[in-house]
N, C-alpha and C positions, 0 to 999 in steps of 0.2 A: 661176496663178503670176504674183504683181506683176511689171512690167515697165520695166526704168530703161532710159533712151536716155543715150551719152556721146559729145558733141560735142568734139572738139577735134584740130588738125592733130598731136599730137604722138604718133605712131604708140605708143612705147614706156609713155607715160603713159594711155594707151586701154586697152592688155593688160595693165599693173597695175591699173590702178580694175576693169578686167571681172573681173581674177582675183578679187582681194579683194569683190566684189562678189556674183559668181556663186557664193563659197562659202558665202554664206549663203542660198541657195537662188532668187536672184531671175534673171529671165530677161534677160540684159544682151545690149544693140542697140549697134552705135558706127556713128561718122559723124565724119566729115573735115571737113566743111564744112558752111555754114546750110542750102544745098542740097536735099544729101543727108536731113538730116535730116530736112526739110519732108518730102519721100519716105517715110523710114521713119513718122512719125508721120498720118501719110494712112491709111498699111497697117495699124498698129497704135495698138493702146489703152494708151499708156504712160504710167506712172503718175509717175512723176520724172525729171524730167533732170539731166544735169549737160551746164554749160555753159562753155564757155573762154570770156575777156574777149576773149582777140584770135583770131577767126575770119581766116581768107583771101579770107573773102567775104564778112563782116558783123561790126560793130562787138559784140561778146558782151552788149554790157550794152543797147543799144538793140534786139535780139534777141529778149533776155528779155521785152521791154513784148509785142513782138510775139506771141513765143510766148504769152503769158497770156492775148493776146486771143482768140489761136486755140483754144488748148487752155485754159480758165478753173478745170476740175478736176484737171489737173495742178501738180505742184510745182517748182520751177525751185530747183537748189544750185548756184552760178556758182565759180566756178576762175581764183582771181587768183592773179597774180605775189606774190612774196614783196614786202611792204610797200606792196603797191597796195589799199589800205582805200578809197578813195574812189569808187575803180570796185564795188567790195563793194557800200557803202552805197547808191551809187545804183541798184545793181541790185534792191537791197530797196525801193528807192521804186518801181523800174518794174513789182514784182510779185515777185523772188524771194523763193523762202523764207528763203533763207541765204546764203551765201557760205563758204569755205573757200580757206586758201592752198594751193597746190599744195606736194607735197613735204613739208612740216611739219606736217601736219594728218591724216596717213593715219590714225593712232588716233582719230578724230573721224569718216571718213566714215560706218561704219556705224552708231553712235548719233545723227549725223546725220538718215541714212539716213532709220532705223526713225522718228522723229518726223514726218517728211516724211508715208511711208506711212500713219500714222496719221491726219495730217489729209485726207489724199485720202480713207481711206475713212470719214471724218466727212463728206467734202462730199459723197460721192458718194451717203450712206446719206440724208443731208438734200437728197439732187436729186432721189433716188427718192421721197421723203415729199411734196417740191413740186410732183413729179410727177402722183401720187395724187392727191394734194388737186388740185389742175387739173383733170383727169379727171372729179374726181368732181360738181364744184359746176360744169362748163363748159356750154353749150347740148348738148353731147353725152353728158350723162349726162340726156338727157331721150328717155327712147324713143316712139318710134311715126312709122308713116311715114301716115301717114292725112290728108289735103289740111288736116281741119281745127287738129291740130296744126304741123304745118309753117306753115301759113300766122300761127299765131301766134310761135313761134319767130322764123320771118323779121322781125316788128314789133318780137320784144326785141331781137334783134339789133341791128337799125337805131338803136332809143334806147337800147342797151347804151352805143355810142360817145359817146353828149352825157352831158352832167348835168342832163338834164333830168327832174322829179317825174316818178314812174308813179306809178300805180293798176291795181292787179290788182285783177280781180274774177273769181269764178265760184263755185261750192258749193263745200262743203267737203271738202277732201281731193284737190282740183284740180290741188295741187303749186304752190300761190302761193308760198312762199316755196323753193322751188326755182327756180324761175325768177327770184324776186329775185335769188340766190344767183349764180345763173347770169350773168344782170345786172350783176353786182357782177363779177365775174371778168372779164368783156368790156370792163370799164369802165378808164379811165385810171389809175381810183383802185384798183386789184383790188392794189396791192401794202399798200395800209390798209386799216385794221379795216372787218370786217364786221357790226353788231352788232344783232341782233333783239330785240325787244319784243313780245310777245303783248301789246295792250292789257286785255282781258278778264280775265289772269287777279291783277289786282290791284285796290284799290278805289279812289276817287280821289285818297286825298292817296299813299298807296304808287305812285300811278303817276308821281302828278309830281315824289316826291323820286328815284325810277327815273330818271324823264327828265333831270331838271334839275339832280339833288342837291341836295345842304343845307348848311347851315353850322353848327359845332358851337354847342347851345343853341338850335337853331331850333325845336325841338319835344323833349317829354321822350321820353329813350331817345338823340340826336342828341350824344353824346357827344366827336366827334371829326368832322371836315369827310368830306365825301363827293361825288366825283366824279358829275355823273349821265352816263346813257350818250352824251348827245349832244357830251361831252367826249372820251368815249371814243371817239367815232366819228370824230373830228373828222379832216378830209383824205378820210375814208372813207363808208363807206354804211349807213343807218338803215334797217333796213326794221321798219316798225310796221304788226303785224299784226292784225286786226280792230278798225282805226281806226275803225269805226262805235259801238265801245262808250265811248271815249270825252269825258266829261263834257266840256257848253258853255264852264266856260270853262276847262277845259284846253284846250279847242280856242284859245281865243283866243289862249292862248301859242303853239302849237304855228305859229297861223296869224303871226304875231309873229317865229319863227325863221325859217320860210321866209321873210318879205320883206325882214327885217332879217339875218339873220345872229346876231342878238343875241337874251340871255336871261339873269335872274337867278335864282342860287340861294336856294331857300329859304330864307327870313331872311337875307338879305343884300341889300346895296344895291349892290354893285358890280356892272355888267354887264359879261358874259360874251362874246365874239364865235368864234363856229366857222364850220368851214366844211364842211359836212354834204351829200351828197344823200340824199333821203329817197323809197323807196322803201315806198307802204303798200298796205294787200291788207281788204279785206273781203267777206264773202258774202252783204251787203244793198243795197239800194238805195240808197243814198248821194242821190241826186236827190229821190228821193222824200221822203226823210225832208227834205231841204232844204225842200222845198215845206213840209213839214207842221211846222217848225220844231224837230227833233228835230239838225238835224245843220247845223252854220254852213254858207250858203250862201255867202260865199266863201272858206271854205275846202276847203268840194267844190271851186270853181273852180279854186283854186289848186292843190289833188293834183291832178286832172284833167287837168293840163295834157297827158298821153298814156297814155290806158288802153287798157289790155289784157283783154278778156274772156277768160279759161279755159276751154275746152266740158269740158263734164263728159265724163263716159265713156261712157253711153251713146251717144252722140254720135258716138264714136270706135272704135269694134265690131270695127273694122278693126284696132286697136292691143291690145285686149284680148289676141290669142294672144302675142303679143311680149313685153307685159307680164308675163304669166303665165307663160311662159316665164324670163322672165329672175328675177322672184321664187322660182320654185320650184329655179332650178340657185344665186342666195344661199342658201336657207334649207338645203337642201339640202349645201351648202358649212360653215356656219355650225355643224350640231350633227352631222357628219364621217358622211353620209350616200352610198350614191352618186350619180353623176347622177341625177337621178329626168326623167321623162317624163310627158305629159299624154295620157290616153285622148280619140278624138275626143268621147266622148261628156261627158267630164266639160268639155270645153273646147264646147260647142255650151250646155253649163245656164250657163257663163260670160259666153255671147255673150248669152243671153237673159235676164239677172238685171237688174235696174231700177238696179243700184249707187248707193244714194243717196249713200252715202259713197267715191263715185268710187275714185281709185286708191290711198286710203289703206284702204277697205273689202277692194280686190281683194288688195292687199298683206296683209292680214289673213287673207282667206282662205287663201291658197293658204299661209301660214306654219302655219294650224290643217291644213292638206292634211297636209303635209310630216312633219308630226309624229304625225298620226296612222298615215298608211300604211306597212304593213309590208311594202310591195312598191318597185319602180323605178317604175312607174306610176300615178301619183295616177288615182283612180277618182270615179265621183260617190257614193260610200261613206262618204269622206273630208270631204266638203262639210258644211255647215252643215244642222240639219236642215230649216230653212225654205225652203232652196235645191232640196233635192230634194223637197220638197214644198210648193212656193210656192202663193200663196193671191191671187187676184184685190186690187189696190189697187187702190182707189176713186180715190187721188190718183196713178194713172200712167196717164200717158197715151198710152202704148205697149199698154194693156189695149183688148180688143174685145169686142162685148157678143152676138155672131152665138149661136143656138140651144145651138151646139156648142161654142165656147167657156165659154159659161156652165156647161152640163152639167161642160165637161173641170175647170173650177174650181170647181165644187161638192162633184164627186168628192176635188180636193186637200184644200179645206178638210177636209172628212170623216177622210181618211186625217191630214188635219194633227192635228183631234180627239184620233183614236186612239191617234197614234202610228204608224203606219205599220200597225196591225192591222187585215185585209183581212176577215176575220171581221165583226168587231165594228163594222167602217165598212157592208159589205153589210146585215147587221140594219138598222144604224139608218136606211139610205137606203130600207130594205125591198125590196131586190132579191134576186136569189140571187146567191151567191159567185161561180156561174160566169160571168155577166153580168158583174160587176164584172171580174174576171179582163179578160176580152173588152175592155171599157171601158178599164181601163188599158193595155192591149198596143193600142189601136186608138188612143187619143192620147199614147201614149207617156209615161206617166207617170211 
């Protein structure tokens, strides 16, 4: 039930508005004085007041600034004297909604009223949205408690607050631009655009009428002017994401905005000035390629200015059940599933898997989980099938080469072969079935 507060010393005029008020179903609070009211509105979630100009304890219309400051998703309707417009008017500058004369005006309060409540619960549905979105892009929608993520977290934080270039680096599927994102929300600028660039997936003149825009006639098809995004960003944050694919001399612009501020649009001559941080992310060697003339070396310097390496997942084994946890009770959420759970054992093949595609890989899986299982506990049934049957990589270096190991992955390969047929993998190893049996149950296959 919406909730109105009604301020004013005039006993008789309190018990009219609450009657008239209360009969259209809303829960009515009154108060004598600014006081009291602060009181009631401490206690409760009131969604409109109504306020008398002249309080016993406070000026009504200087009141109202107050009250908005305190309560910002409430609505303020002030209660003037007959022909006092002035006190009205400037209570709409201090923040009220409206004004109404006392006594002349009672067929107005409830269409009043209802407009009021309307916009409260606009603002409130749009604080829950701002909410959300906060939540979701903040350093706290980054899980894992494992030293080597926190300890990078604690580094974005620290350059979240300046405007200083990063450089994220790590493999792919690290979560680099979540932590931009992140980045960006911590930052002074988090109330302007955010605005991303994959560089890779355009070629180079598509990337730099992207970045820079164009002017119409600049090229055929360029029929009309076009913003690029570093206009759109502008006040705000650029994160350009596998900066390493981008051509030399797009770099030269690119290194051009960062020192100057400044940049022209495609076929045009006027130049441009924004005011951009730029956030970019690559999963190669940036250095190296400087050395070997693949990638401007100073403008590796100039991104550089505070990098971030990303530890993959493996790395973080510790974070894996968390992860997986929280992937499986979204997806699970998502196609109106119920909680689902994870068997220790299908979370022990999770701990042990080489993740090359880090937490975008595990995010993967466990959505291919979710959808397959026809129980609350995801099993390793459910799993991919090279997961429950994984196969020695030459390139992990997590792999061992001892008697028994190689035997235990001779065996997977085999069963990988087959397909999981125990028969047909015992033939071709040339053992007997019941060996093999033994084999599997003795390392756990």
């Amino acid at each position: 039930m919406k909730k109105v507060l009604i301020i004013d010393d005039e006993e008789k005029l309190r018990t009219l508005l609450s009657r008239i008020i209360s009969l259209e179903g809303f829960e009515v609070l009154e108060s004598s004085t600014a006081k009291i009211a602060l009181k009631k509105l401490e206690q409760n979630d009131v969604d409109v007041i109504f306020c008398d100009v002249k309080l016993p304890d406070a000026n009504g219309v200087e009141f109202c600034q107050q009250l908005k400051k305190l309560y910002p998703l409430s609505e303020i309707i002030v209660l003037t004297a007959y022909g006092n417009i002035p006190d009205g008017v400037q209570a709409i500058k201090n923040g009220a909604f409206d004004y109404i004369t006392k006594g002349n005006d009672n067929n107005k309060i409830i269409p009043l009223l209802n407009r009021a409540i309307e916009k409260v619960i606009l603002q409130k549905r749009l604080k829950h949205l701002e909410n959300r979105v906060e939540k979701k892009y903040s350093f706290s929608s980054i899980l894992g408690h494992s030293k080597q993520i926190q300890e990078v977290v604690s580094l974005a934080k620290k350059v979240a607050i300046t405007d200083t270039t990063v450089l994220l680096l790590g493999e792919t599927g690290t979560g680099k631009e979540v932590f931009a994102q992140a980045i960006h929300a911590a930052s002074p600028r988090n109330q302007n655009p955010f605005v991303a660039l994959n560089c890779s997936a355009f070629n180079r003149e598509l990337l730099e009428s992207e970045m820079f825009g164009y002017k119409s006639g600049a090229f055929t098809g360029a029929v009309k002017d076009k913003n690029g995004l570093f206009q759109e960003a502008n006040e705000g944050t650029l994160f350009l994401d596998e900066i390493g694919e981008m051509s030399l001399d797009l770099q030269a612009k690119l290194l051009r905005v960062l020192e100057t501020g400044e940049f022209i649009k495609m076929g045009d001559t006027k130049t441009l000035k924004v005011n951009v941080r730029i956030i970019a992310a690559t999963n190669r060697d940036l250095k190296k390629e400087s050395d070997e003339g693949i990638f401007r070396l100073d403008l590796f310097y100039r991104l550089s200015v505070f990098q971030i390496m990303l530890p993959p997942l493996r790395e973080r084994i510790k974070d894996i059940e968390t992860l997986a946890e929280h992937f499986a009770q979204l997806f699970s959420t998502k196609i109106n599933k119920k909680n689902i759970a994870l068997s220790k054992e299908y979370l022990e093949v999770l701990k042990k898997h080489y993740w090359k595609g880090n937490v975008r890989e595990l995010k993967n899986v466990i959505e291919r989980s979710v959808i397959l299982s026809d129980t609350t506990i995801l099993e390793c049934q459910s799993l991919p099938y090279e997961m429950q049957y994984p196969i020695l990589e030459e390139n992990n270096p997590l792999s061992v080469l001892d008697l028994a190991s190689v035997e235990k992955n001779h065996i997977q390969k085999v069963l990988n072969h087959t397909k999981g047929n125990k028969t047909e993998a015992a033939r071709l190893m040339n053992i007997g079935l019941t060996t093999l049996y033994r084999k599997i149950e003795e390392y756990k296959i």
